[in-house]
C-alpha positions as CSV (number, residue, x, y, z in Angstrom):
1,X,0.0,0.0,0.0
2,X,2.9,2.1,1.1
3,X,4.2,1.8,-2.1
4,X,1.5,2.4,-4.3
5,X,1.4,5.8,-2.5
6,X,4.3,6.9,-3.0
7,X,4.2,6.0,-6.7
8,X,1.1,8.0,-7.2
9,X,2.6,11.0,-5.3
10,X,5.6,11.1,-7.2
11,X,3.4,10.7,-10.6
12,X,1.4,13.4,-9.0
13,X,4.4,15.8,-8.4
14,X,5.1,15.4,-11.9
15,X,2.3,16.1,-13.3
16,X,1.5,19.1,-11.6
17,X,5.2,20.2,-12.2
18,X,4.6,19.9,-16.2
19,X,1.2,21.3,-15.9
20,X,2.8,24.3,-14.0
21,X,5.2,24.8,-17.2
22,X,2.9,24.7,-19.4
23,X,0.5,27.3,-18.3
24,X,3.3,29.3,-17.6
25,X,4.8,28.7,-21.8
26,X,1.0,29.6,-22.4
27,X,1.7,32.7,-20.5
28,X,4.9,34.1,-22.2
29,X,3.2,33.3,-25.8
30,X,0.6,35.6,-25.2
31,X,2.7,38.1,-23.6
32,X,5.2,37.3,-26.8
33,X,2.0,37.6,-28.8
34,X,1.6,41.4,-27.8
35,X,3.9,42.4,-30.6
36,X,5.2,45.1,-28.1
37,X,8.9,43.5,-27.4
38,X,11.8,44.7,-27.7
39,X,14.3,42.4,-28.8
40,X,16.2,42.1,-25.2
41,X,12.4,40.6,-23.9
42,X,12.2,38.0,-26.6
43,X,15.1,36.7,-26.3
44,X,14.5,37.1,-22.3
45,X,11.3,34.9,-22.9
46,X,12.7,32.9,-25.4
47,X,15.7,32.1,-22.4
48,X,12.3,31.1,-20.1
49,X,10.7,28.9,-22.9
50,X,14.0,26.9,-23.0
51,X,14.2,26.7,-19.1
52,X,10.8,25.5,-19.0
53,X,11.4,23.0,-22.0
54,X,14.1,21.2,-19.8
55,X,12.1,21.6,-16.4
56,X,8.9,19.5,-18.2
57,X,11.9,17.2,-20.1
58,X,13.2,16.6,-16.1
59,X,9.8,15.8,-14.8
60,X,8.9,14.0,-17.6
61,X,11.7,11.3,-16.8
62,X,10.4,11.3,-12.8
63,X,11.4,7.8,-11.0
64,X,10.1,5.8,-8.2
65,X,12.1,3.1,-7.0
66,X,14.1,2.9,-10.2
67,X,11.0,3.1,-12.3
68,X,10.0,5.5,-14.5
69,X,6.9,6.7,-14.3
70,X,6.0,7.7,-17.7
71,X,7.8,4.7,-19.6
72,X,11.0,6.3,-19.5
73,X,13.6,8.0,-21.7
């Protein structure tokens, strides 16, 4: 049982983590979207988007005892 709740917190973690990243990618789009930018804050948000690419790439390859939970690399 013990087990079987930790695997589902850890999937849980995850998915919030990457649901989190996205809403925030969704944010700077529309932000970028404005038209507004000066070159400095698009490649400031572009910086972000890439942060948040490898954040949802970590979670994406989340373990629990040695297993991953979404099938892996």
């Amino acid at each position: 049982m013990a087990q079987s709740k930790g695997w589902m917190e850890t999937t849980d973690q995850a998915l919030t983590t990457i649901n989190d990243a996205v809403h925030r990618a969704r944010e700077l789009m529309v932000q970028a979207g404005g038209g507004a930018l000066q070159q400095s804050d698009r490649q400031a948000l572009a910086e972000e988007v890439g942060n948040i690419i490898e954040a949802v790439k970590l979670a994406a390859h989340a373990r629990f005892n040695d297993s991953y939970i979404f099938g892996g690399q």
